[in-house]
C-alpha positions in Angstrom: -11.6 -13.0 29.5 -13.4 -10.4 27.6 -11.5 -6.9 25.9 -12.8 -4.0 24.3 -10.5 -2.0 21.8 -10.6 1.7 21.6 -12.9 1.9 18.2 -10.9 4.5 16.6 -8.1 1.4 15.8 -10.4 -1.1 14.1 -10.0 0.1 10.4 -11.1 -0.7 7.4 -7.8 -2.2 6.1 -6.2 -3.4 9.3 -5.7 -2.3 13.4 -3.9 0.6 13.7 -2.9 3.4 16.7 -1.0 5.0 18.6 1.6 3.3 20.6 0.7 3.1 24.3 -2.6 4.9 24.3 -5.0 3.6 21.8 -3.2 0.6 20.8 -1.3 -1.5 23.9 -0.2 -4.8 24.3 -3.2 -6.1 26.0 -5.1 -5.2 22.4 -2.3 -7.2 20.6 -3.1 -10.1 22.3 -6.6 -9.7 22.4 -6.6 -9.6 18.9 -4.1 -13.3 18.9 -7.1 -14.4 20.5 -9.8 -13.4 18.4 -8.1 -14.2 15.1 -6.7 -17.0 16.6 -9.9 -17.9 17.2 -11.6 -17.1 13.8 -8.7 -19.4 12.1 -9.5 -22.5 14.2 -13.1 -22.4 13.4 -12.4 -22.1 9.7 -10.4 -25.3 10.1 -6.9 -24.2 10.6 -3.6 -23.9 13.0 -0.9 -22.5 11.6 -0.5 -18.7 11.6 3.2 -17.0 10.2 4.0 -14.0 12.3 6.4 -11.2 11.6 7.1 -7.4 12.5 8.1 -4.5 11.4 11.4 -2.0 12.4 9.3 -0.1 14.9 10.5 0.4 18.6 7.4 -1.4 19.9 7.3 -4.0 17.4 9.2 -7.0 18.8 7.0 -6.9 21.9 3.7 -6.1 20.1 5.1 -9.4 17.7 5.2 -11.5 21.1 1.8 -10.4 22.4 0.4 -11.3 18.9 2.1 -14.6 19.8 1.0 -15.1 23.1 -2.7 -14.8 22.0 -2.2 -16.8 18.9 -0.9 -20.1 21.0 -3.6 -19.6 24.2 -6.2 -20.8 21.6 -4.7 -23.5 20.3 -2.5 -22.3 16.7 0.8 -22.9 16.1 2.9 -20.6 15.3 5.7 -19.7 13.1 8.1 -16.8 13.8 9.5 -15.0 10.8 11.0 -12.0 12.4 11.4 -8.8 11.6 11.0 -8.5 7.6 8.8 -6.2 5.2 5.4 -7.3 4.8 5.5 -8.6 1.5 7.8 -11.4 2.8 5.6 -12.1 5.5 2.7 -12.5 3.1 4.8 -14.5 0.8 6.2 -16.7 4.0 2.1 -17.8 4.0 2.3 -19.4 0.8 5.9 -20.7 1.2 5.3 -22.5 4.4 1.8 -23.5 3.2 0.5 -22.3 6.4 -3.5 -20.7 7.0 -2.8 -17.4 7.9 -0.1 -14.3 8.2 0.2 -11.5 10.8 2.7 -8.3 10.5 3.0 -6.3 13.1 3.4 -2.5 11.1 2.5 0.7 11.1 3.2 1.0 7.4 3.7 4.6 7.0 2.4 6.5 9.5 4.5 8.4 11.8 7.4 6.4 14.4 4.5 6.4 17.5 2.0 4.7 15.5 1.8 0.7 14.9 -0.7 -1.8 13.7 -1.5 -5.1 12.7 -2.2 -6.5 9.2 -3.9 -9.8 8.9 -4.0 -12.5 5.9 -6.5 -15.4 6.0 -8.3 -16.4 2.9 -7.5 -13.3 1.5 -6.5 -10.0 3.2 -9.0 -9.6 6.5 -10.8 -6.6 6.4 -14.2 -4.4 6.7 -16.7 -6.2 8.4 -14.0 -9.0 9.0 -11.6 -6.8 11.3 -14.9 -5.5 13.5 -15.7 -9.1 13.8 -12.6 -9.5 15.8 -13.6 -6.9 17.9 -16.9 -8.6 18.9 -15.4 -11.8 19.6 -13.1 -10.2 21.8 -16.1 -8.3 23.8 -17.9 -11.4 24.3 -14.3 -13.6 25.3 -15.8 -16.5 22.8 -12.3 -17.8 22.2 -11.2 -21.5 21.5 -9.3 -23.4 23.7 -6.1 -25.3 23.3 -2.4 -24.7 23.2 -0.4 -24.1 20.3 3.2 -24.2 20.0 5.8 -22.1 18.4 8.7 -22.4 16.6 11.1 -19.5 14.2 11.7 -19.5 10.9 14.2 -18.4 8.4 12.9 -18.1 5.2 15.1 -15.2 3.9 17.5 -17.5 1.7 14.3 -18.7 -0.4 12.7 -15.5 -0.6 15.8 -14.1 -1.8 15.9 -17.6 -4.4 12.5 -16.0 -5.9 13.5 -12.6 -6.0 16.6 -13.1 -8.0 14.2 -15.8 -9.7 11.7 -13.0 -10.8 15.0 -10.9 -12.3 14.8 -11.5 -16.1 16.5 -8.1 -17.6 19.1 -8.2 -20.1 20.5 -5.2 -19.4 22.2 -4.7 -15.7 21.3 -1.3 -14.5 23.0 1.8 -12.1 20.3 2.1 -9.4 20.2 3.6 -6.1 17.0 2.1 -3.7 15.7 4.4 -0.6 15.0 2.2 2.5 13.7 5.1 4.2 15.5 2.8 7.4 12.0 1.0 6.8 11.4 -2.9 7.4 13.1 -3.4 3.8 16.3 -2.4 4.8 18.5 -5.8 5.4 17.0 -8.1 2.9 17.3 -5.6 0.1 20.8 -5.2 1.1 21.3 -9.1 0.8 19.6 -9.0 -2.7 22.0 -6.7 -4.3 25.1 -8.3 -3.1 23.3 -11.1 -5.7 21.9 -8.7 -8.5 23.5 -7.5 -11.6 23.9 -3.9 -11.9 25.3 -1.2 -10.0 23.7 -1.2 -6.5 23.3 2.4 -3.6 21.0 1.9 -0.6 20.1 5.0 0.9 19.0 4.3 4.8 19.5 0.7 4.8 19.7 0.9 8.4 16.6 -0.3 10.0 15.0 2.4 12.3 11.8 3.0 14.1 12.4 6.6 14.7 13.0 7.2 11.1 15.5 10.1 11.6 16.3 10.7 7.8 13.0 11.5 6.6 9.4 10.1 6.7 9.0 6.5 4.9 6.5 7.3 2.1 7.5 7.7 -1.0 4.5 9.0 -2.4 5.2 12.5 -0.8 7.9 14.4 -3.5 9.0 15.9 -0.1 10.2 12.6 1.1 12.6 11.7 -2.5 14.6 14.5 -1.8 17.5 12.4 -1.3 16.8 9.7 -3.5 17.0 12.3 -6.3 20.1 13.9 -5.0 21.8 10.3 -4.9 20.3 9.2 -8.6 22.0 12.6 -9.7 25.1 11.9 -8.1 26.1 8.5 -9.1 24.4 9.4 -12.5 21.7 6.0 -11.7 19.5 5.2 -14.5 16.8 5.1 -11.8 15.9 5.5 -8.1 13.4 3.3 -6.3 11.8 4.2 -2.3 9.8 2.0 -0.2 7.5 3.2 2.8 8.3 2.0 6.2 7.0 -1.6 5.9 8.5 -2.3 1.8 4.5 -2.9 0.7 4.6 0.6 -1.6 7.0 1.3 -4.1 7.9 4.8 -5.2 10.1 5.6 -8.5 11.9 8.6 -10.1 13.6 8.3 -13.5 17.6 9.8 -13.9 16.2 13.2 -14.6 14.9 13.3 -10.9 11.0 13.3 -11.9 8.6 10.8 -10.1 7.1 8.3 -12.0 3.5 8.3 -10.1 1.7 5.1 -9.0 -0.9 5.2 -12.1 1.7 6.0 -14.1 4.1 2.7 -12.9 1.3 0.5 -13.5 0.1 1.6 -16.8 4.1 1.2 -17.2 3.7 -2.7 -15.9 0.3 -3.1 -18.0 2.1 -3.3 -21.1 4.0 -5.5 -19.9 1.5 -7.7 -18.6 -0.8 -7.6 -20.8 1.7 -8.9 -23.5 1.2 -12.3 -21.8 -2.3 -11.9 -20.5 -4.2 -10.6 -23.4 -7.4 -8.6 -22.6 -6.5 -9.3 -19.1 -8.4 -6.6 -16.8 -6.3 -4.4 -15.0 -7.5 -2.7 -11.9 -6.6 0.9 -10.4 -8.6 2.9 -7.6 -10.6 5.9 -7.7 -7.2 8.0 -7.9 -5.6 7.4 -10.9 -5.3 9.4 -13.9 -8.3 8.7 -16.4 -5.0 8.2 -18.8 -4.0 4.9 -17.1 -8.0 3.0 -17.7 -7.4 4.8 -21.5 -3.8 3.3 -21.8 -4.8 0.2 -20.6 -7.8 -0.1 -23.3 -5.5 0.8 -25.6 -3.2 -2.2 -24.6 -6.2 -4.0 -25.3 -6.6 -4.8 -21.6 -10.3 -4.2 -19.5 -10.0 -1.2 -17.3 -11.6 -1.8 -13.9 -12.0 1.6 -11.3 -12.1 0.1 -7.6 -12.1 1.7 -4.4 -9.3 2.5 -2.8 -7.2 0.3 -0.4 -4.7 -2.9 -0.4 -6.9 -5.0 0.9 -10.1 -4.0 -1.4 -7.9 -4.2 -4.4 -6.4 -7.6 -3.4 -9.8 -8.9 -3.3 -11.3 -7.5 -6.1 -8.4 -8.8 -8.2 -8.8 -12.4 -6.9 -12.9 -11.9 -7.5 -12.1 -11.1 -10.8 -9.1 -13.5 -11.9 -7.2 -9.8 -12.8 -3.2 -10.3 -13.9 -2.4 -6.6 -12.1 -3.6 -4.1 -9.9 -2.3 -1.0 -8.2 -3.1 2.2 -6.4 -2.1 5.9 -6.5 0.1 5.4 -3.0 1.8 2.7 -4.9 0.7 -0.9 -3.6 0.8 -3.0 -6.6 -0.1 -6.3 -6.9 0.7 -9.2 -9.5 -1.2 -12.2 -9.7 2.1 -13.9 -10.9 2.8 -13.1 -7.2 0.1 -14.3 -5.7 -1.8 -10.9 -5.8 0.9 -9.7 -2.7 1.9 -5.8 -2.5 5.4 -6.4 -2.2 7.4 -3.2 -3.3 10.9 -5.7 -3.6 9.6 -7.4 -6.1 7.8 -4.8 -7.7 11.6 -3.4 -7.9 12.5 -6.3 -9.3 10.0 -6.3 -12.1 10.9 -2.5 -13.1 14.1 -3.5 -13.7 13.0 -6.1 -15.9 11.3 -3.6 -18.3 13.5 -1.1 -18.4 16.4 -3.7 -19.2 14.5 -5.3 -21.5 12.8 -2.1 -23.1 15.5 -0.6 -24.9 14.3 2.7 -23.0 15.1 4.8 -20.2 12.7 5.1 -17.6 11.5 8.7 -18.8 11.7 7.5 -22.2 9.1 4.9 -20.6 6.9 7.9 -18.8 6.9 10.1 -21.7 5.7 7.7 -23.9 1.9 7.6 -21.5 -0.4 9.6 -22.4 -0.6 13.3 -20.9 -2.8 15.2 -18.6 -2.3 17.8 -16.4 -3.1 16.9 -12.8 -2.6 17.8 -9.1 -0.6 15.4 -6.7 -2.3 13.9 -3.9 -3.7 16.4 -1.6 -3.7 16.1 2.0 -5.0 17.7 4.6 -6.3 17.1 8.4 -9.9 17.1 9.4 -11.4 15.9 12.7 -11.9 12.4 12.5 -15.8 12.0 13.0 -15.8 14.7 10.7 -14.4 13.0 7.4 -16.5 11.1 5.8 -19.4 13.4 7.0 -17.9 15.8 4.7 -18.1 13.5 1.6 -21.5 13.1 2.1 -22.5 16.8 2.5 -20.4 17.0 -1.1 -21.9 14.7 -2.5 -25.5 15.5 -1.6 -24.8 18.9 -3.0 -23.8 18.0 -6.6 -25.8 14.8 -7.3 -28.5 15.9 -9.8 -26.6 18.6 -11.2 -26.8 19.1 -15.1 -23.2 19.1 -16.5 -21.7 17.2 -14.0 -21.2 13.4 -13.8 -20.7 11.6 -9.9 -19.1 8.7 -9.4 -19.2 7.3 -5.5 -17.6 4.2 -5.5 -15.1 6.0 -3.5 -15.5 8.9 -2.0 -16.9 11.3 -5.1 -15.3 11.7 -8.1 -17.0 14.4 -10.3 -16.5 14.9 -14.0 -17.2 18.1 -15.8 -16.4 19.5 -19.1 -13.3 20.5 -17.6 -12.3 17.0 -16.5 -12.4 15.3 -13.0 -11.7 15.5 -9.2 -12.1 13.2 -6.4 -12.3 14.3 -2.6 -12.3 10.7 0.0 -12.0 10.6 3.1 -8.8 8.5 4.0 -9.7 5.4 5.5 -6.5 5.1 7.6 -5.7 8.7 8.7 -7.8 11.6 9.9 -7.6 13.3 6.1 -9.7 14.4 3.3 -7.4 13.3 0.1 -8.1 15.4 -3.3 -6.7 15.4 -6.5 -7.8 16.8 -10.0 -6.6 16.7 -13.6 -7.8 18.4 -16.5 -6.5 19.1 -19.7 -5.4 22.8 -19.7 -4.1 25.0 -17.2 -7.5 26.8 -17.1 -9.4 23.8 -16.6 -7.7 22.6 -14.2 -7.9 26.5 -12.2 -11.2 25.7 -12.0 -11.4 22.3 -10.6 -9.2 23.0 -7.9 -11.5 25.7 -7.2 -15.0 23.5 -7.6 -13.2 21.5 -4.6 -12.3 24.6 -3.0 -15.5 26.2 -3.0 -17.1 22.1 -1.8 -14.9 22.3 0.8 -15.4 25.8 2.2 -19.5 24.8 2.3 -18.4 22.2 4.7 -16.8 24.3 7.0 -13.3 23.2 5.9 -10.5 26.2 5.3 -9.5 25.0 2.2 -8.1 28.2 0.3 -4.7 26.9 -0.1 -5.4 23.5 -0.1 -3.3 23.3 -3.5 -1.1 25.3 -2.7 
């Protein structure tokens, strides 16, 4: 039987929609099929599946299922856990491929499917599925299936990974995400002094939005660090693959900033090792990390282009702006649990508070990630028509790995079209107030040309 998807939820990092209307069951098991499918003709049978805390979920999970087994794998059931343990559940049960039903952290009527086979599945790999599923060129056979706990011997790693000397007063923001449970059973087992805000695992999300790299969102994580006087807070989004961080002072430690905080760690045992960030972060984190004696690497933005850029290039760590972060000692997986678990370790171990940690990087001034909504055939249109304009320009310097990131004598901003929401992201940094006036307002102007209100983009 053939299927067609709407093409608006085949993505570059995964399948994504809205609940219902572009994404419905039928395209969940469609895309069993096809993936099932692809696995069997690259020689295997075994697929881990797992969802998320979203009200659709659990039946999206069995669709997935349904597909998977009509074309002969067999399946194994994790449940509902954050996708890092689903990932990890691949390796653990040595079997050829991983599903998670998620929506990661877009709004309660959106879900999605991330896929793990060789290496994450995206790009060209994702529209595949789609034309196998047009044409109905499945393999036959039935599979079986069976659940599986794994939670005791992910926890066993977890508390395996813990090596600080120093228990800590923490208080961790579920955001009633995916991470919820688990990281409740951790604690109970880790030293310190434990809060969970939101442990409560809820698809509607009803205390505030599960991203942690919006400040808006860490309003109550700071609230609660001040209050039980916590030597840090730590967030997750709504499927516990991006960390977020703020120190006891209540000021976020950024993504490029956490992993020029993890470089110096890692580099310590992997000298010269080459650490990759995308297109995003601060040009202080590829300068720190040369200083560390580490190889900088710029990439393009996404989890599943950094995952396999770091593999292509034997890299110790990676991360991103929006906080995945990957560490090879853990099998190159964005699992924001055990990136917990690993911030712990340095500031235990460091001697210094987590600002103590932040202030010690090196300074710029910069603009948070900017958001704003375009129409979606629109988006990358608009790149283009930026970038078309400024290539060739004396004094200024384009870089379009990503997007374009321009450099001036003033410093640098980016403008990319968001590959997984119908956004144009910007962000600047410069080294004086002044400077950085008049980037925001290069992008402004850019912007404007392209028929794109963006006066008060910066607010």
């Amino acid at each position: 039987m053939t299927h067609r998807f709407d093409p608006s939820i085949l993505r570059e990092y995964d399948i994504r929609g809205l609940v219902g209307k572009t994404l419905k069951v039928s395209d969940v098991e469609a895309t069993g099929k096809a993936f099932g499918t692809v696995v069997r003709r690259g020689g295997g049978a075994h697929v881990c599946v797992g969802y998320d805390g979203r009200h659709s979920s659990p039946e999206f999970a069995a669709a997935m299922t349904k597909g998977l087994m009509s074309v002969g794998v067999n399946v194994s059931k994790i449940g509902l856990v954050p996708t890092g343990m689903l990932y990890w559940a691949v390796k653990h049960l040595q079997a050829d491929a991983g599903v998670v039903i998620t929506g990661s952290h877009n709004p309660p009527e959106y879900n999605g499917i991330k896929m793990l086979h060789n290496g994450p599945v995206y790009g060209t790999a994702i529209q595949e599925l789609g034309r196998i599923a047009a044409s109905g060129d499945y393999t036959s056979g039935q599979g079986s299936e069976e659940s599986k706990d794994i939670s005791e011997a992910y926890l066993t790693m977890l508390l395996s990974a813990y090596k600080s000397s120093k228990p800590l007063k923490v208080v961790w923001d579920c955001g009633n995400g995916a991470t919820g449970a688990i990281l409740q059973r951790l604690l109970k087992k880790l030293p310190g002094e434990h809060t969970v805000l939101f442990g409560d695992i809820d698809g509607d999300f009803p205390n505030h939005h599960p991203d942690p790299t919006v400040e808006k969102n860490l309003v109550d994580l700071k609230k609660a660090v001040a209050a039980h006087g916590a030597d840090l807070g730590i967030g997750f989004d709504g499927d516990g693959d991006r960390i977020g961080a703020i120190d006891a002072g209540g000021t976020v430690v950024w993504g490029d900033q956490l992993l020029a905080i993890y470089a110096s760690e890692v580099l310590r045992d992997h000298p010269g090792g080459i650490i990759i960030a995308d297109v995003k972060a601060s040009q202080t984190l590829f300068d720190e990390v040369a200083r560390l004696g580490g190889k900088p690497l710029m990439w393009k933005t996404g989890h599943s282009l950094l995952k396999a850029k770091m593999a292509e290039v034997g890299a110790p760590l990676a991360g991103e702006m929006s906080g995945h972060i990957f560490f090879a000692d853990n099998y190159g997986f964005d699992d924001a649990i055990y990136c917990g678990i690993r911030l712990l370790n340095i500031v235990g171990n460091s001697g210094k508070t987590l600002a103590q940690l932040r202030q010690a990087l090196p300074t710029a001034l910069n603009t948070p990630e900017v958001r704003f909504e375009v129409d979606e055939t629109r988006k990358f249109a608009i790149v283009d028509e930026v970038k078309a304009r400024l290539k060739g320009l004396p004094g200024i310097e384009v870089n379009d790995l990503d997007g374009v990131r321009v450099k001036t004598k003033d410093g640098w901003w980016l403008l990319r079209a968001s590959n997984t929401q119908n956004v144009l992201v910007a962000r600047a940094e410069a080294p004086t107030v002044e400077s950085l006036g008049r980037l925001k307002s290069n992008i402004a102007d850019q912007l404007t040309q392209s028929g794109v209100a963006a006066k008060d983009v910066f607010g």
